[in-house]
N, C-alpha and C positions, 0 to 999 in steps of 0.2 A: 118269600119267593118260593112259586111251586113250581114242581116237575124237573127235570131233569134235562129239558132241552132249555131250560132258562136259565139253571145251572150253568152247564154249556157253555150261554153267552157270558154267562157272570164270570165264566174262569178264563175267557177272550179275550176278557177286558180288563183283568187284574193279571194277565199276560204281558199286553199289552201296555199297562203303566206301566209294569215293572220291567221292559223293556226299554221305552224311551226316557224313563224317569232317573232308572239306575236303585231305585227306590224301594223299602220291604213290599211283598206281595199285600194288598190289603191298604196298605197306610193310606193312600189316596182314594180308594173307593167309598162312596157318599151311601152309607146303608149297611144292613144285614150280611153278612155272607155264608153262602149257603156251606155246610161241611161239605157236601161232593165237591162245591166247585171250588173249593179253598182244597181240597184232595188233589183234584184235577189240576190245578195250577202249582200244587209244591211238587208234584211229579214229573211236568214238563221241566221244570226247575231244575230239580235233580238228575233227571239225564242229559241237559245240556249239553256242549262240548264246552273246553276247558276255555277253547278261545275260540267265539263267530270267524265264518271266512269273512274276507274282507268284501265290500258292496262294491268296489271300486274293480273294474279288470286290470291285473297285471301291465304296467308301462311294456311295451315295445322299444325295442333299440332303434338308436337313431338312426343308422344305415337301414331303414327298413324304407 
């Protein structure tokens, strides 16, 4: 894989397993991976927060 905007996608999408999967960065990616985009994705990795906000909004009280 060439260039840097296909990189890019490739670190998107080893984002992205490792988001839904819970799974190492790479383990499930079928191919090559490029050093930038394996760079790119241990770094969003590492700044994470400790804990995602929740996708759900906050319950409302029942007197509402």
């Amino acid at each position: 894989m060439a260039g840097r905007r296909a990189a890019r996608r490739t670190a998107l999408i080893l984002l992205y397993q490792w988001d839904v999967t819970g799974q190492e960065l790479a383990s499930l990616y079928e191919g090559e991976v490029d050093d930038y985009a394996r760079s790119l994705a241990e770094r969003v990795v590492s700044t994470r927060p400790l804990r995602w906000p929740s996708a759900t909004p906050p319950r409302t009280p029942a007197a509402w």
